[in-house]
Backbone as JSON Lines, residues from 0, in Angstrom:
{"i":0,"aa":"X","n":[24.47,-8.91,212.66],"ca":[25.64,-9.71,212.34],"c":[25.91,-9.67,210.85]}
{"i":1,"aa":"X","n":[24.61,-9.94,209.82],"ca":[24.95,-9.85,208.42],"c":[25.6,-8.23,208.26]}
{"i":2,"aa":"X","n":[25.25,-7.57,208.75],"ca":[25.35,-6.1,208.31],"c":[26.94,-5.96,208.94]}
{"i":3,"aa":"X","n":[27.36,-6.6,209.47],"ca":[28.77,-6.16,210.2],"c":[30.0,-6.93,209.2]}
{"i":4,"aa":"X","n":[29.71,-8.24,208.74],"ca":[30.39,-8.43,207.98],"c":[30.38,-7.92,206.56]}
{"i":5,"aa":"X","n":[29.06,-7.72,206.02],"ca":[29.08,-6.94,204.62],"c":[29.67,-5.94,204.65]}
{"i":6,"aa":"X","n":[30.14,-4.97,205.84],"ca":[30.84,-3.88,205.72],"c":[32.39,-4.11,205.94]}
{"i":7,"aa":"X","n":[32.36,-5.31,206.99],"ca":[34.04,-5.15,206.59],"c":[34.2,-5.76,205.3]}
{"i":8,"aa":"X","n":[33.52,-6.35,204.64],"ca":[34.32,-7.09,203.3],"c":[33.65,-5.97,202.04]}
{"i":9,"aa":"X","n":[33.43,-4.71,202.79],"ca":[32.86,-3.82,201.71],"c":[34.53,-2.7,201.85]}
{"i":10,"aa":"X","n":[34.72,-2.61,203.55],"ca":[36.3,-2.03,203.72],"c":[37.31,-2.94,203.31]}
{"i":11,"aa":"X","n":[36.92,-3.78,202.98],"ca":[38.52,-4.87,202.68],"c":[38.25,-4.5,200.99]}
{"i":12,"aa":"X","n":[37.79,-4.63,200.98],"ca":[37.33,-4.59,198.99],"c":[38.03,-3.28,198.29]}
{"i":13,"aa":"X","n":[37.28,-2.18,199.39],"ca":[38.02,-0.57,199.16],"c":[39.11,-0.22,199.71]}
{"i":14,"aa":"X","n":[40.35,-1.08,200.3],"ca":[41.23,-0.8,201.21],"c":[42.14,-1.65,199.57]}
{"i":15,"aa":"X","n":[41.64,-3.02,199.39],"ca":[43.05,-3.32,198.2],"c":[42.42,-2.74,197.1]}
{"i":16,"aa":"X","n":[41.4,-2.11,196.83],"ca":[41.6,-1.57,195.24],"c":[42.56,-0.2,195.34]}
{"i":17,"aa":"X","n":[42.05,0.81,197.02],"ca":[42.96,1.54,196.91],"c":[44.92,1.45,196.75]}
{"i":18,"aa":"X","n":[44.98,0.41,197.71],"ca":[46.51,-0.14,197.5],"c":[46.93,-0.76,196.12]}
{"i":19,"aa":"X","n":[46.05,-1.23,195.34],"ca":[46.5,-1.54,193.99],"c":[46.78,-0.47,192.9]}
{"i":20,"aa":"X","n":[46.01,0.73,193.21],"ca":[45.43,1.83,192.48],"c":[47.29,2.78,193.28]}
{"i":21,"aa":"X","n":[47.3,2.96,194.19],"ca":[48.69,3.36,194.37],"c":[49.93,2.66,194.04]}
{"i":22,"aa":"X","n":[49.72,1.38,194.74],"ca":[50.83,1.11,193.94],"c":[51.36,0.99,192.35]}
{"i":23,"aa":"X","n":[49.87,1.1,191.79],"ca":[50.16,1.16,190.48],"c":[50.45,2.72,189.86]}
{"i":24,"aa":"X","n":[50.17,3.55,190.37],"ca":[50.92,4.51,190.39],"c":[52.47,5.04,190.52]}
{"i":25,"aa":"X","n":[52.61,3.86,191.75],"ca":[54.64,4.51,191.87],"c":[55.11,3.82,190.57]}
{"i":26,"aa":"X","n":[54.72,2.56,190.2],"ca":[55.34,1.45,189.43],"c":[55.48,2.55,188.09]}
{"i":27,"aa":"X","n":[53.8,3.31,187.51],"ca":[53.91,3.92,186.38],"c":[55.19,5.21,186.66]}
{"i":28,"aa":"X","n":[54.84,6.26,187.74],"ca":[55.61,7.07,187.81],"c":[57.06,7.03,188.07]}
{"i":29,"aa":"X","n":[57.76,5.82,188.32],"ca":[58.91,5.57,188.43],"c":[59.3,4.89,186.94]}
{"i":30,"aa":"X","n":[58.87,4.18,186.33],"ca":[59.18,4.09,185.13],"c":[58.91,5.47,184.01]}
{"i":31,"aa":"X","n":[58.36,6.18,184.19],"ca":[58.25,8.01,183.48],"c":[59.64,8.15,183.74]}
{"i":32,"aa":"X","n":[59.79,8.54,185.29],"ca":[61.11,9.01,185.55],"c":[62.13,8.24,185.15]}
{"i":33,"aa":"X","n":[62.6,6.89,184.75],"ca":[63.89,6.23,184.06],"c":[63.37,6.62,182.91]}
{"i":34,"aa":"X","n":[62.6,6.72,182.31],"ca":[62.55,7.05,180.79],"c":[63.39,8.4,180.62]}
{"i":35,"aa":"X","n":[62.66,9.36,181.34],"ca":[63.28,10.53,181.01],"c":[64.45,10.78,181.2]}
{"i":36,"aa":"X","n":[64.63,10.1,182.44],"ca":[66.53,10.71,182.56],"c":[67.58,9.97,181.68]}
{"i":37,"aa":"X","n":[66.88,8.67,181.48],"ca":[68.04,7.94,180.04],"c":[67.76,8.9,179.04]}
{"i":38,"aa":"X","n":[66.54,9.35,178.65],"ca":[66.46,10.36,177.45],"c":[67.4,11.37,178.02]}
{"i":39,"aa":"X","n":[66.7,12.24,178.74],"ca":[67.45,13.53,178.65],"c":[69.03,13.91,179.65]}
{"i":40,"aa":"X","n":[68.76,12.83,180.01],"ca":[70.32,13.07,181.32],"c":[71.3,11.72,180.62]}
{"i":41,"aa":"X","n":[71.62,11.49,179.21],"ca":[72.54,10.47,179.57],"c":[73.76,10.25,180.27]}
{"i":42,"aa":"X","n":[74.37,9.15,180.36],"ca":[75.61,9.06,181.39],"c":[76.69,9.49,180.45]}
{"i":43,"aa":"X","n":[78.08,10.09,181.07],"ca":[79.04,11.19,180.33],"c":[80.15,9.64,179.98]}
{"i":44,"aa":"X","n":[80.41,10.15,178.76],"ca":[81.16,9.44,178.18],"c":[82.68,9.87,178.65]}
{"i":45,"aa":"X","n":[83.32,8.36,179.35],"ca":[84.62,8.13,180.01],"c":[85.74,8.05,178.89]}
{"i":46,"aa":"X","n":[86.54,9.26,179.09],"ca":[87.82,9.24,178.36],"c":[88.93,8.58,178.72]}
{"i":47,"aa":"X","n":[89.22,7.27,178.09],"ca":[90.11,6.39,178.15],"c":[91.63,6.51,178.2]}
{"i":48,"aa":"X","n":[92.43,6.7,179.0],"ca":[93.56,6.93,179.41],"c":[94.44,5.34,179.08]}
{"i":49,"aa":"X","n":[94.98,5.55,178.06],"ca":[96.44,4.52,177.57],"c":[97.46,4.49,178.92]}
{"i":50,"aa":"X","n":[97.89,3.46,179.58],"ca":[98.28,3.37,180.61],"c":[100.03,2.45,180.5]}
{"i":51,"aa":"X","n":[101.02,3.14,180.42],"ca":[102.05,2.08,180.66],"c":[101.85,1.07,181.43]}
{"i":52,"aa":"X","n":[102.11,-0.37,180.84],"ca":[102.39,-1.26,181.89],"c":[103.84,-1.15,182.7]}
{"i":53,"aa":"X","n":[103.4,-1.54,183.64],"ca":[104.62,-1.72,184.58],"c":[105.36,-2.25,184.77]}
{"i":54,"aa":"X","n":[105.22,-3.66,184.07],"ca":[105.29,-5.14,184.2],"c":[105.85,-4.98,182.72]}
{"i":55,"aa":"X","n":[107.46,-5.42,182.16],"ca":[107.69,-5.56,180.74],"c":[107.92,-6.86,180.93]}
{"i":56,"aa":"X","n":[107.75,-6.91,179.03],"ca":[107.21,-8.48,178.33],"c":[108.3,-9.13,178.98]}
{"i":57,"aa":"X","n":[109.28,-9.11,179.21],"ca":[110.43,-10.07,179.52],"c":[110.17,-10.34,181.18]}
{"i":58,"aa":"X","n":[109.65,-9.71,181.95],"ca":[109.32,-10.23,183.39],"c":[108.13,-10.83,182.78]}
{"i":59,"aa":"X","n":[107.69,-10.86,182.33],"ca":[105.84,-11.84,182.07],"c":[106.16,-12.72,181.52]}
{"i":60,"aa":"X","n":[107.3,-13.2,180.84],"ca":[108.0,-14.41,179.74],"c":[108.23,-15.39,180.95]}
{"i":61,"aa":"X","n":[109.39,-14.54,182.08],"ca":[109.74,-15.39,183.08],"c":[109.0,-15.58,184.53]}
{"i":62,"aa":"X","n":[107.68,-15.26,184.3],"ca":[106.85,-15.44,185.1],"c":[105.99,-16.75,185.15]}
{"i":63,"aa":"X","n":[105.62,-16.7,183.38],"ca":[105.11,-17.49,182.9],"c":[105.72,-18.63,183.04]}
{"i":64,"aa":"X","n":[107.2,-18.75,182.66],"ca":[108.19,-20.08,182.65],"c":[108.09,-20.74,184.0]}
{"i":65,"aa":"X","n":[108.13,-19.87,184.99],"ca":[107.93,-20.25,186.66],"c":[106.95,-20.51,186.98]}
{"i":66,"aa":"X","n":[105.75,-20.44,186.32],"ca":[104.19,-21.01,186.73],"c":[103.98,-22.29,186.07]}
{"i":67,"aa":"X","n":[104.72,-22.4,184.94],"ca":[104.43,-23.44,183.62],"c":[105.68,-24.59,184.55]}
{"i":68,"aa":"X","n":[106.77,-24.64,184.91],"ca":[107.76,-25.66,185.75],"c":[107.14,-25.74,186.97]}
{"i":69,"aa":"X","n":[106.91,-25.21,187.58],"ca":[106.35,-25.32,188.86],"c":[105.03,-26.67,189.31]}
{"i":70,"aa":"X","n":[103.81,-25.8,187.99],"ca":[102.78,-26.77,188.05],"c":[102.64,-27.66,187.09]}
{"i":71,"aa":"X","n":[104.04,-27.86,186.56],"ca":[104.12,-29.17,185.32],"c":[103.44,-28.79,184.61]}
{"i":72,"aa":"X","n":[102.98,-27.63,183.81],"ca":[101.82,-26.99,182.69],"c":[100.95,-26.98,182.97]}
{"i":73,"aa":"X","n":[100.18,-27.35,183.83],"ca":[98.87,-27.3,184.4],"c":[98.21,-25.98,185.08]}
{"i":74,"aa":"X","n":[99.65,-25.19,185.41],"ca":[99.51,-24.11,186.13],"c":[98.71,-23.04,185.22]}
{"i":75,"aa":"X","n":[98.17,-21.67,184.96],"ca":[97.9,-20.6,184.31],"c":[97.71,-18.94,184.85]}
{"i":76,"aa":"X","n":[98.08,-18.16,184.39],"ca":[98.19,-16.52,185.0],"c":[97.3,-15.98,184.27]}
{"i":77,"aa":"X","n":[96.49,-15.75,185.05],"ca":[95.11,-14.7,184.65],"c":[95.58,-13.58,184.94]}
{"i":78,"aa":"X","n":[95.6,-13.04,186.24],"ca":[96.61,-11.7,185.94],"c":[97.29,-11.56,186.96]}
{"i":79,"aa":"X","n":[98.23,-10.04,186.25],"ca":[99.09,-9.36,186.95],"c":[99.21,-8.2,187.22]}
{"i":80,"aa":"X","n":[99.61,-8.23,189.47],"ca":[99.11,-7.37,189.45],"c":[100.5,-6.7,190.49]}
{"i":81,"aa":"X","n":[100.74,-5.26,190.57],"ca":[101.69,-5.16,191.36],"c":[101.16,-4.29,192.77]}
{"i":82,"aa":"X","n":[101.93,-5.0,193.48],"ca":[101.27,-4.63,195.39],"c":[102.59,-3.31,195.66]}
């Protein structure tokens, strides 16, 4: 009976050092790999396209006037968008 449990708590002992010992492996080798690809693969720099609005200042004047009467000033336009 002593001899049966000293061995499983001799396999439990060598079962999580191995699982600690791997998982500490992916943890290191996955942090290698983000290192390197921010080093050597950075992300491509997005060329910014100036965009006419669609919407001129004089419809957004009287948009505004119709949100501002409506909700007695309380109202506000975060944005605009056209469907």
């Amino acid at each position: 009976m002593e001899s049966n449990i000293s061995n499983a708590f001799s396999l439990l002992a060598i079962g999580m050092v191995t699982v600690f010992i791997v998982l500490l492996l992916v943890v290191l080798c996955g942090s290698l790999l983000i290192k390197l690809v921010n080093k050597y693969a950075p992300e491509p720099i997005k060329k910014v396209k100036l965009i006419k609005p669609l919407i001129s200042n004089k419809e957004i004047a009287v948009m505004t006037a119709v949100v501002d009467h409506i909700t007695l000033g309380k109202g506000k336009i975060e944005s605009i968008e056209k469907l």
